[in-house]
N, C-alpha and C positions, 0 to 999 in steps of 0.2 A: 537466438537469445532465449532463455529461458526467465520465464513470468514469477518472479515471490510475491508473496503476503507478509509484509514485514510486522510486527506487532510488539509494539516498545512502549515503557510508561512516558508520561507528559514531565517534562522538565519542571520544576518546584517552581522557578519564576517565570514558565512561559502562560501569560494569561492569553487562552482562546477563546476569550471575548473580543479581547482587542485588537481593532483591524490591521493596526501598524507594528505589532508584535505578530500576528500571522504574516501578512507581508514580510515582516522582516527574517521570520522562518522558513517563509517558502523561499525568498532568497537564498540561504544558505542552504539550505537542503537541494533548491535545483544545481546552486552550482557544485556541493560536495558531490552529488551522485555526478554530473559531467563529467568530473576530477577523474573518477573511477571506472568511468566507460560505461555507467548503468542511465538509465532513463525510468526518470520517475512519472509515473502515469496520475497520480492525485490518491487522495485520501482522505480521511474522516477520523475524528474526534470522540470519542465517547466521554462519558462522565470521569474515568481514571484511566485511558488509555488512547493511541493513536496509533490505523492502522493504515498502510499505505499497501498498494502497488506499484511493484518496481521490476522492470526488464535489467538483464546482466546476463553474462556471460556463464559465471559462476558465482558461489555464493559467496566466495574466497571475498571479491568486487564488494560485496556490500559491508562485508567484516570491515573492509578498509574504510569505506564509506564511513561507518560507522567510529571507529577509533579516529578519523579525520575531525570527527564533529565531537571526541570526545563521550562518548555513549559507550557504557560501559555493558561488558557483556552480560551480565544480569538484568541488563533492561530492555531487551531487545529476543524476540521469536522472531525467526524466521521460516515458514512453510515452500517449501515448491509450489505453486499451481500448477493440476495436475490437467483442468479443464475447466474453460470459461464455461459459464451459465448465465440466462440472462431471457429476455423476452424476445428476442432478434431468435433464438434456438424455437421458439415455440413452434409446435403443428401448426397444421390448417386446420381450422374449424370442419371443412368439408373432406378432409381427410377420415378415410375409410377405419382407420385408427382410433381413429380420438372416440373416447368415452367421457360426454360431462362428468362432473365428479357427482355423485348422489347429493340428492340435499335434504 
């Protein structure tokens, strides 16, 4: 399966303040992607946007995904991930490599 960065604007009336309007998002968002054969890994919020990670097959999957939930294709990026990064990747401190960063 191949890893997206999906990056789509916030719905007019979806308030992300509120706990049972996220619940009730993340409900239909897990089960649209099920629908689809993709696997939603979580996501975050910004001040005018929501970006998530999602496994699929192809991206053909999330386009459906997407028109399932009614998201039109102006509001919605989709990226490949090309490669995780993350603090789990870091050196060893005592690796012959590593250079502190100057301060």
């Amino acid at each position: 399966m191949l890893t997206y960065l999906m990056e789509r604007t916030i719905p007019p009336r979806f308030d992300t303040t509120d706990p049972d309007q996220v619940a009730l998002h993340a409900r239909w968002a897990t089960d649209a992607y099920r629908e689809v054969g993709a696997f939603w890994l979580g996501g975050v919020v910004t001040e005018d946007r929501m970006f998530s990670l999602v496994t699929a097959e192809a991206e053909g999957d999330l386009r459906r995904y997407c028109k399932s939930l009614g998201i039109a294709d102006q509001d919605v990026t989709l990226r490949q991930v090309l490669r995780p990064l993350g603090p789990y990747f870091a050196m060893a401190r005592d690796d012959a490599r590593f250079r502190p960063p100057l301060r």
